[in-house]
MITOR-725856 format. One record per residue: x, y, z of N, C-alpha, C, CB in turn; residue number from 1; residue in three letters. Coordinates in steps of 0.001 Angstrom, whole numbers, plus 500000, padded with zeros to 6 digits. Each point is the difference from the previous one (the first is absolute). Glycine has a CB too. Layout:
N
<pt <X, Y, Z>, <X, Y, Z>, <X, Y, Z>, <X, Y, Z>, NUM, ala>
...
REM end
This chain:
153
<pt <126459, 230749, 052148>, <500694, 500782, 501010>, <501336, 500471, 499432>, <498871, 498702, 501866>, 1, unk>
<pt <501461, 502721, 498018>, <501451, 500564, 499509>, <501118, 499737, 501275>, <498757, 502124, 498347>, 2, unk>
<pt <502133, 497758, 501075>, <501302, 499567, 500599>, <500264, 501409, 500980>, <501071, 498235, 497695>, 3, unk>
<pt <499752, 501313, 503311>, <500031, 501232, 500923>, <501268, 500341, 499523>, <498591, 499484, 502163>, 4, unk>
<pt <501416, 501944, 497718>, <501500, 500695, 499896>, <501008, 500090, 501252>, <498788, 501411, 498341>, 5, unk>
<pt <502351, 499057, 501716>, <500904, 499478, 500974>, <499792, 500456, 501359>, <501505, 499833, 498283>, 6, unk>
<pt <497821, 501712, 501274>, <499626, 500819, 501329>, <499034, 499359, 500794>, <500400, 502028, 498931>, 7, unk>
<pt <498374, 497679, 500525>, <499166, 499103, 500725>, <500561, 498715, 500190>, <498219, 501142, 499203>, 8, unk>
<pt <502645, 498057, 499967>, <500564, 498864, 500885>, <500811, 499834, 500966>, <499624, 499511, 498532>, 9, unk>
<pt <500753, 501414, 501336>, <501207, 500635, 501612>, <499102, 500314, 501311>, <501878, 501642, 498343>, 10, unk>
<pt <497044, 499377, 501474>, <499082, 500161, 500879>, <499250, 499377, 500483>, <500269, 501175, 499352>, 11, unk>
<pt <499448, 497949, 499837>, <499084, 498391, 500747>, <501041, 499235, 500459>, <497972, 499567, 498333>, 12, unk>
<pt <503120, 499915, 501334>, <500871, 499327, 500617>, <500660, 501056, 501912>, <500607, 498723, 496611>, 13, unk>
<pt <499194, 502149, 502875>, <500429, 500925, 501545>, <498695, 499995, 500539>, <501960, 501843, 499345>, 14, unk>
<pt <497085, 498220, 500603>, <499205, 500174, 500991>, <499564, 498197, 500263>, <499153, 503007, 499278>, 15, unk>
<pt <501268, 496114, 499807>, <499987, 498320, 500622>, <500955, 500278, 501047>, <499648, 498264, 497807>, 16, unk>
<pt <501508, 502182, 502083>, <501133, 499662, 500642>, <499868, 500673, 501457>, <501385, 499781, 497702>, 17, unk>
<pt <497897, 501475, 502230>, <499928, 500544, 501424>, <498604, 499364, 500709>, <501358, 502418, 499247>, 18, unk>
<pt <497654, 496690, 499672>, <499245, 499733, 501155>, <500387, 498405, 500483>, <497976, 501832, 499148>, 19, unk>
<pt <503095, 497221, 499919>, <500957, 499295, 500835>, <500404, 500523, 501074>, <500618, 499196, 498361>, 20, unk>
<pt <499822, 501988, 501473>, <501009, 500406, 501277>, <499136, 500112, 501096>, <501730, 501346, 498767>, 21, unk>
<pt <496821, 498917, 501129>, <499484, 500659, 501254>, <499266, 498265, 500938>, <499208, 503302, 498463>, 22, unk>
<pt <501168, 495781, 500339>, <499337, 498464, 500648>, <501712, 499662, 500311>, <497136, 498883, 498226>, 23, unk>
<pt <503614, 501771, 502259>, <501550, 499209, 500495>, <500456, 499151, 498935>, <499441, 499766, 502479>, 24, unk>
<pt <500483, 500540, 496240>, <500310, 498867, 498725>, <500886, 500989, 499481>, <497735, 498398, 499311>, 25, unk>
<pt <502818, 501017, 499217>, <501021, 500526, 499331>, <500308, 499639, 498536>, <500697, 500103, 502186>, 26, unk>
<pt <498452, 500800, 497251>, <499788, 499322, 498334>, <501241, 499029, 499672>, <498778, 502355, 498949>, 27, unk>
<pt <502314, 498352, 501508>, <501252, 498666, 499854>, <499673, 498722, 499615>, <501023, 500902, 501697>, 28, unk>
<pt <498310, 498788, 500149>, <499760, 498497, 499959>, <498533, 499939, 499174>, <501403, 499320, 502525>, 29, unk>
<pt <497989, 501491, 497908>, <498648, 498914, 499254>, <500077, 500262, 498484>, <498040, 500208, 502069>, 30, unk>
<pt <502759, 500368, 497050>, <500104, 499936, 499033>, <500919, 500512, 499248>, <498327, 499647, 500544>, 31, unk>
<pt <502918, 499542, 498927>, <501464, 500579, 499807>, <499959, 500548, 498433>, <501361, 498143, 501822>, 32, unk>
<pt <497757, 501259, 497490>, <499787, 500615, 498859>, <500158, 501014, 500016>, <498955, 498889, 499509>, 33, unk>
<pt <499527, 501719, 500893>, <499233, 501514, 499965>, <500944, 500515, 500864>, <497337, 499700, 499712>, 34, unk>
<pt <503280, 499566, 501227>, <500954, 501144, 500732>, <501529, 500785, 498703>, <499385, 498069, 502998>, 35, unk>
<pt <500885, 501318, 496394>, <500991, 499878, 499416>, <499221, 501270, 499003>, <501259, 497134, 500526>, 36, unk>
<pt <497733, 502928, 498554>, <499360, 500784, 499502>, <499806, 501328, 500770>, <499198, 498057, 498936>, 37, unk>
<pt <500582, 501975, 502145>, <499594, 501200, 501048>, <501303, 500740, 500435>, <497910, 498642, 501013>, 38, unk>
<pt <502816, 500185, 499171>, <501751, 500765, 500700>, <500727, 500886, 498408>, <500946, 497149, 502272>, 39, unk>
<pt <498864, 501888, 496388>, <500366, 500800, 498946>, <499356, 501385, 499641>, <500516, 497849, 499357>, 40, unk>
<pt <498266, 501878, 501130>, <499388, 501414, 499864>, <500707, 501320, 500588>, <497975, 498615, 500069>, 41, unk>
<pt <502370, 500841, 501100>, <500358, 500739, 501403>, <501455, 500564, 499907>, <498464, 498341, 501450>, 42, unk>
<pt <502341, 500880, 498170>, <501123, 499810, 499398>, <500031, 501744, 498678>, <499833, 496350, 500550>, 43, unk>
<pt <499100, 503185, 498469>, <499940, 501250, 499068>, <499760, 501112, 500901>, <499077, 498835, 497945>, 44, unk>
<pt <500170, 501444, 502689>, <499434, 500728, 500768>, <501039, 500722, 500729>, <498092, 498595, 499993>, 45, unk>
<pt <502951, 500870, 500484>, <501065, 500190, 500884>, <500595, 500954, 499272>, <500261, 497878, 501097>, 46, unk>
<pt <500037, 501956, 498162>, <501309, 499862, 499017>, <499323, 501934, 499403>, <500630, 496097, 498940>, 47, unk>
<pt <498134, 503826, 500908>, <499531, 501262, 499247>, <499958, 500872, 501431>, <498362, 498965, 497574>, 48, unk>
<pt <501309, 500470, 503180>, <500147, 501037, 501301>, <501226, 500600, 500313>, <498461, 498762, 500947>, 49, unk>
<pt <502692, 500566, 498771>, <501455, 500424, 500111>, <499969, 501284, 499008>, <501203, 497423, 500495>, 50, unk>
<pt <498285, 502035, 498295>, <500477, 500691, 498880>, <499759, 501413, 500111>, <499675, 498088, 498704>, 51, unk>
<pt <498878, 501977, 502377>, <499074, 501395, 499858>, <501034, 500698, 501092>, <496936, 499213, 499455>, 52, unk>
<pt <503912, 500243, 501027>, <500871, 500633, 500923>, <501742, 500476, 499711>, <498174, 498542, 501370>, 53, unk>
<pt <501832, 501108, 497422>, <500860, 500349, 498840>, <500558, 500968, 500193>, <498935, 499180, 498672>, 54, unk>
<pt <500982, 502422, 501857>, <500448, 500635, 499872>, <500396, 500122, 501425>, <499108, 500574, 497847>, 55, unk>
<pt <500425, 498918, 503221>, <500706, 499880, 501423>, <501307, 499486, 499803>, <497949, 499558, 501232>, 56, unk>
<pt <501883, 499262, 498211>, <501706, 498736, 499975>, <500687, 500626, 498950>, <499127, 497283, 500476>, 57, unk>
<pt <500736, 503652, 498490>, <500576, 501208, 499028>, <500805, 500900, 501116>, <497791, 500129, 497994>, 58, unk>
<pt <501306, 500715, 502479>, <500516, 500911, 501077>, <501163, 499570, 501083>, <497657, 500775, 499690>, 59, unk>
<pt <502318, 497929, 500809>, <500149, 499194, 501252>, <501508, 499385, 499612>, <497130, 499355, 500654>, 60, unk>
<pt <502885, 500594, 497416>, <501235, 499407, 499662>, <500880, 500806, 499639>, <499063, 498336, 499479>, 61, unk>
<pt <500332, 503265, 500264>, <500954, 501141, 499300>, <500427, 500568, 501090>, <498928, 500554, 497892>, 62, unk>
<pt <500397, 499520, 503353>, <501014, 500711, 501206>, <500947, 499338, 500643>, <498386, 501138, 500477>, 63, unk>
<pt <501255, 496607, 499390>, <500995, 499301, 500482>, <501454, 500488, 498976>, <498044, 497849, 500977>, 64, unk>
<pt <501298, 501803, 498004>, <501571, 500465, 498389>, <500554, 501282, 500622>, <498667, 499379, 497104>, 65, unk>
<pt <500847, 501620, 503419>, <500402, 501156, 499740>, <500512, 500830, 501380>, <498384, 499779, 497875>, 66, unk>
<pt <501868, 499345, 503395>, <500206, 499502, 500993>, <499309, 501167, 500844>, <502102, 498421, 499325>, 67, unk>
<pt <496639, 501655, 500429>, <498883, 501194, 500683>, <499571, 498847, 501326>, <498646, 501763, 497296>, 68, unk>
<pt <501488, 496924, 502904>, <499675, 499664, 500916>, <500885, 498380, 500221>, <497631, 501792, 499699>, 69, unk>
<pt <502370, 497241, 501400>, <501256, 499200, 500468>, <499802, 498842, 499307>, <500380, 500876, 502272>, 70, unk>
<pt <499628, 498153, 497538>, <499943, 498639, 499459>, <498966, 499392, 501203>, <502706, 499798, 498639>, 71, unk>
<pt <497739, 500502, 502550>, <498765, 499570, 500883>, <498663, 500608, 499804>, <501622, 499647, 501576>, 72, unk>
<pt <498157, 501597, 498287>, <499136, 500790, 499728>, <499252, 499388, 498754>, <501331, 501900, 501114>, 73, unk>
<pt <499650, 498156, 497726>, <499060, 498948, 498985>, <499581, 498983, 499911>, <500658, 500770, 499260>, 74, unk>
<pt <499662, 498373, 501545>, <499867, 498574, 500584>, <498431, 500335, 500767>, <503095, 499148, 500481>, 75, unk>
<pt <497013, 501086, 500556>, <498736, 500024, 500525>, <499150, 501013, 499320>, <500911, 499214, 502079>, 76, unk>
<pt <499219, 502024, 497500>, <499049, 500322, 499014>, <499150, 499076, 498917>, <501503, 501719, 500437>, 77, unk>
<pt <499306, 497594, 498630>, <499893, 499296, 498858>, <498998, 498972, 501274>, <502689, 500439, 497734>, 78, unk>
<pt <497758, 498342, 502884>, <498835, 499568, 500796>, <499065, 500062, 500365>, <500900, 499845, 500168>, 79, unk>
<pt <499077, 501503, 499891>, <499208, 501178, 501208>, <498617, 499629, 498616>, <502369, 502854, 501698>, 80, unk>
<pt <498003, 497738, 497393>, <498969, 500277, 498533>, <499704, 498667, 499675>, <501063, 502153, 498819>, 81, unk>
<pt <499369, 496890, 501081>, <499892, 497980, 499416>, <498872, 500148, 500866>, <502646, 498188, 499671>, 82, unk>
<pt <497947, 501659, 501702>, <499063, 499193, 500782>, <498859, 501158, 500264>, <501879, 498134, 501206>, 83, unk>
<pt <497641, 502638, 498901>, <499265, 500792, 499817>, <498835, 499813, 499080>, <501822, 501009, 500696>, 84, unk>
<pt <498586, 498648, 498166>, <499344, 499222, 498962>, <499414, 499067, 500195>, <501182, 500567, 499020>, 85, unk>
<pt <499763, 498385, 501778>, <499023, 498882, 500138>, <499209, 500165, 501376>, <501574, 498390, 498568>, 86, unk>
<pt <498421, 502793, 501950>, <498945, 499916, 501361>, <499212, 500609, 498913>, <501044, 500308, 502860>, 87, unk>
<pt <498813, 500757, 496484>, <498964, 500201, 499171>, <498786, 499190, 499269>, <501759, 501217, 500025>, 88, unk>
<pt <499357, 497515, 499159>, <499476, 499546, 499411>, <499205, 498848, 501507>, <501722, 500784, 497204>, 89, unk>
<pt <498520, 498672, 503421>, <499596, 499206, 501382>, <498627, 500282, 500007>, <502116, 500218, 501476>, 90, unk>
<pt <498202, 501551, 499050>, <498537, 501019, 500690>, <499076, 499790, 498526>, <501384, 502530, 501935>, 91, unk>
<pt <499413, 497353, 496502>, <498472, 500148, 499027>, <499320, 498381, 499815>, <501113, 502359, 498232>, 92, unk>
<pt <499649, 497074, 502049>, <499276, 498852, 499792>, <499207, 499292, 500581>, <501286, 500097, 499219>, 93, unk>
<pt <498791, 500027, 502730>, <498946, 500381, 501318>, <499093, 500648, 499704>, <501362, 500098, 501402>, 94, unk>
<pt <498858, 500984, 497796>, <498497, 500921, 499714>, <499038, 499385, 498859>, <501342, 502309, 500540>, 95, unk>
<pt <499460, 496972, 498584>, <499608, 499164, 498981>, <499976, 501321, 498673>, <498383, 497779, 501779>, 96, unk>
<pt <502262, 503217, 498282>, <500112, 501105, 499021>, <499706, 499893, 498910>, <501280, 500554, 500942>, 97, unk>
<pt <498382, 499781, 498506>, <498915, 499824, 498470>, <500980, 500764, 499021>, <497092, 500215, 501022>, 98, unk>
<pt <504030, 500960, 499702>, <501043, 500538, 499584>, <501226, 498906, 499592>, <499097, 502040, 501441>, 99, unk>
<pt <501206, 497071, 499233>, <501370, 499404, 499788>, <499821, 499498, 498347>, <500541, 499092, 502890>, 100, unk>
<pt <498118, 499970, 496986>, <499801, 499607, 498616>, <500768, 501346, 498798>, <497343, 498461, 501046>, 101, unk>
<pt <502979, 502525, 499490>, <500332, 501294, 498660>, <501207, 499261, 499450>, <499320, 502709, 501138>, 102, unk>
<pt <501515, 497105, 499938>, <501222, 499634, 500294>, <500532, 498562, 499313>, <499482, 501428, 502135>, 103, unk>
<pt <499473, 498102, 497356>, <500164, 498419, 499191>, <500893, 500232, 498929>, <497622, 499062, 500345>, 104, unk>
<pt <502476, 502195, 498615>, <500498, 499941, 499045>, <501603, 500206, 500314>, <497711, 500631, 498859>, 105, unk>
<pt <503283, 498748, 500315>, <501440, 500241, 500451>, <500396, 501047, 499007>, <500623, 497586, 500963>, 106, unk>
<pt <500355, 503306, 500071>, <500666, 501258, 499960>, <501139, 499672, 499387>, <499080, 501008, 501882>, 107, unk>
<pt <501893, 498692, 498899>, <501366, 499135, 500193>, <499805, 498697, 500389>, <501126, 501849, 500647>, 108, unk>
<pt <498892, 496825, 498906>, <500211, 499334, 501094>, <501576, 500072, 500288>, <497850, 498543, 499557>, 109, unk>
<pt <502686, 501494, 499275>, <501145, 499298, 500857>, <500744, 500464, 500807>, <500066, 499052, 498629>, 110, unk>
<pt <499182, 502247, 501960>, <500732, 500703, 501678>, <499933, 499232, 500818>, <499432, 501996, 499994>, 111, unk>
<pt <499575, 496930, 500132>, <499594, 499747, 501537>, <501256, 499309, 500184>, <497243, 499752, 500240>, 112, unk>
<pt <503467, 499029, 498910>, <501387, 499467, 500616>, <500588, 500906, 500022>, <500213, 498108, 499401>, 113, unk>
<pt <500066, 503014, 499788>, <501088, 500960, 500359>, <499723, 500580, 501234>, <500476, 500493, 497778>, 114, unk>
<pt <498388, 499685, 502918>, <499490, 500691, 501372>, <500304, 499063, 500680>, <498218, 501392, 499576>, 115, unk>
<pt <501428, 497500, 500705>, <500239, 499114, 500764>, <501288, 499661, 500144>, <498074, 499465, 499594>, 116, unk>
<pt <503043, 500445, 499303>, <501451, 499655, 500482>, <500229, 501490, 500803>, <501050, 498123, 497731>, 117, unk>
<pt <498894, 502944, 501972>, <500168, 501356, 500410>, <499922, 499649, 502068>, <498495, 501532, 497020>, 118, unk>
<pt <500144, 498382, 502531>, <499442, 499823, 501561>, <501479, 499014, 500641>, <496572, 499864, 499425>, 119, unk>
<pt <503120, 498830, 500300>, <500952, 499164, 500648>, <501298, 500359, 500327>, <498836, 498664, 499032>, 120, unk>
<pt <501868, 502836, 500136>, <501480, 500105, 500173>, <499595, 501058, 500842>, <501520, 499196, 497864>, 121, unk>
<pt <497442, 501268, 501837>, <499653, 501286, 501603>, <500076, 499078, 501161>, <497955, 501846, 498991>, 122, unk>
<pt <501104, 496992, 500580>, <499606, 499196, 501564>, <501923, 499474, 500793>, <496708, 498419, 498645>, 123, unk>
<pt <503953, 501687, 499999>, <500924, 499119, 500821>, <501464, 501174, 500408>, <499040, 497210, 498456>, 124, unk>
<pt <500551, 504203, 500879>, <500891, 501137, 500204>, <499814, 500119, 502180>, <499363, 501616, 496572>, 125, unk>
<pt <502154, 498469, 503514>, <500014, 500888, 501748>, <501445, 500449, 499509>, <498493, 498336, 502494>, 126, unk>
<pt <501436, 502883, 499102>, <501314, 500609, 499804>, <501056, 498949, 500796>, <498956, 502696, 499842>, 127, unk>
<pt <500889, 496601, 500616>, <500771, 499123, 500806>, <500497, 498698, 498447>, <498268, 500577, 503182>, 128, unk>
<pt <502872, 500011, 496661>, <500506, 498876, 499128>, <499945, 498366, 500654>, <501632, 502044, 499015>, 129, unk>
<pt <498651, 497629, 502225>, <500238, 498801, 500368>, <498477, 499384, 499451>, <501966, 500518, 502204>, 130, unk>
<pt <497151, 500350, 498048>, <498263, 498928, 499890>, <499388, 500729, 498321>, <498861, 499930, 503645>, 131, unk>
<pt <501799, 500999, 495569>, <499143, 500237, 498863>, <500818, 498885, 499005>, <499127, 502890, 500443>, 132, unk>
<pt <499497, 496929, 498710>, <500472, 499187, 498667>, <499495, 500753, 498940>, <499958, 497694, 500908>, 133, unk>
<pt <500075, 503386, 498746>, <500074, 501054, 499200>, <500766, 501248, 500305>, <498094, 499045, 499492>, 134, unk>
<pt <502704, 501516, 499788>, <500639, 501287, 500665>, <499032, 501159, 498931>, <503106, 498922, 500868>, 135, unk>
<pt <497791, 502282, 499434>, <499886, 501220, 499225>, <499972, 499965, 498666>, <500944, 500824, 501592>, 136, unk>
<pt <500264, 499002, 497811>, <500101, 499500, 498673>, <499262, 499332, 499024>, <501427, 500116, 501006>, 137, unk>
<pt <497887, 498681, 499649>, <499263, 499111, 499595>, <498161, 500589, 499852>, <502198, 498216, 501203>, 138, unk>
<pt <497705, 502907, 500167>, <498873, 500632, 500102>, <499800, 501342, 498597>, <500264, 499224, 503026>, 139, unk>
<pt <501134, 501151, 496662>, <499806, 500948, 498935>, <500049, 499240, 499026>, <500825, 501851, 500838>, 140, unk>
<pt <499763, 497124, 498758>, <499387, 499486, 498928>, <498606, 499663, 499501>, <501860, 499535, 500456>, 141, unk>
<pt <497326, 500064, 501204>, <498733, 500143, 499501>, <499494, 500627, 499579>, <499913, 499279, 500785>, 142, unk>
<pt <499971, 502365, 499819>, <499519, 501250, 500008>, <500162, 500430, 498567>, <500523, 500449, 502452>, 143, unk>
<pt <500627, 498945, 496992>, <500688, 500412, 497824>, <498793, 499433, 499546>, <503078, 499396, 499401>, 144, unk>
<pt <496649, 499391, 500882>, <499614, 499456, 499148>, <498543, 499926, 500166>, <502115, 499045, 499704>, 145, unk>
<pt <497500, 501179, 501901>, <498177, 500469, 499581>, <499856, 501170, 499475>, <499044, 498985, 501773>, 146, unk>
<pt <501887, 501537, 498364>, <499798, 501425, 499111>, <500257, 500092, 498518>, <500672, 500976, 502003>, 147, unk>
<pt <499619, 498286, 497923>, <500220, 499491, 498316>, <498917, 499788, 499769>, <501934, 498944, 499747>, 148, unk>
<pt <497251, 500019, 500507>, <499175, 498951, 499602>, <498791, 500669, 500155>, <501333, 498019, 500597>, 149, unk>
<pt <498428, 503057, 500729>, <498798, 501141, 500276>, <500073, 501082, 498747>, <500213, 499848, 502892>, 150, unk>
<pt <500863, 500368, 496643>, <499724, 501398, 499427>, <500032, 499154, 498440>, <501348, 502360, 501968>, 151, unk>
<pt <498655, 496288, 498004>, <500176, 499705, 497918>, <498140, 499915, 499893>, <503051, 497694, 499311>, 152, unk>
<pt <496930, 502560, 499476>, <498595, 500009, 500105>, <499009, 499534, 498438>, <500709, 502061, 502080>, 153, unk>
REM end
């Protein structure tokens, strides 16, 4: 028997995992291993889905720099596109998509922490100084530097 390549081991592990889901179980518990294998998959997967959206968070960071739109505006935009992603990725893995497996190979990884701290200073940006723990300043610094990191290649 030949060894399965990653695409088919991702795809058998997702379609275990959704027919856990449909008996009220949770590969988690019944098996932390293979879960740990399945979430890394998922994890790559993530990370290339951002990437294919590359030229949105490009666009999204040159009009914040270039003050075509508010710091709030980029805040929930930039969110707007993250989480978007991950309802995407949610809806392909319910379907059990035979597509997401494309997505195994890494692009960038090392955006996804840079996306993810991004996100968090969006999550924690308001215009009300008394309740934000990110301001303006701190939001264009992000915007420099995914745009750095989007356009090196």
């Amino acid at each position: 028997m030949k060894p399965m390549n990653p695409q088919q081991h991702f795809l058998k592990l997702l379609k275990y995992s959704n027919e856990l889901k449909k008996k009220n179980k949770s590969l988690k518990n019944e098996d932390p291993e293979v879960f740990d294998v399945f979430l890394d998959f998922l994890v790559r997967i993530e990370r290339n889905l951002h990437y294919l959206e590359k030229q949105e968070y490009i666009n999204l960071a040159k009009d914040f720099l270039d003050d075509q739109i508010t710091a709030d505006d980029f805040s929930y935009s930039f969110m707007a596109i993250y989480g978007g992603i991950g309802q995407k990725l949610g809806q392909m893995k319910r379907a059990e998509s035979v597509e997401l497996a494309n997505f195994l190979e890494p692009s960038r990884p090392e955006l996804g922490d840079l996306l993810a701290r991004i996100y968090g200073s969006c999550d924690s940006f308001s215009l009300d100084p008394e309740i934000a723990m990110s301001d303006e300043k701190e939001l264009k610094d992000c915007a420099q530097i995914l745009l750095l990191k989007l356009q090196e290649e």
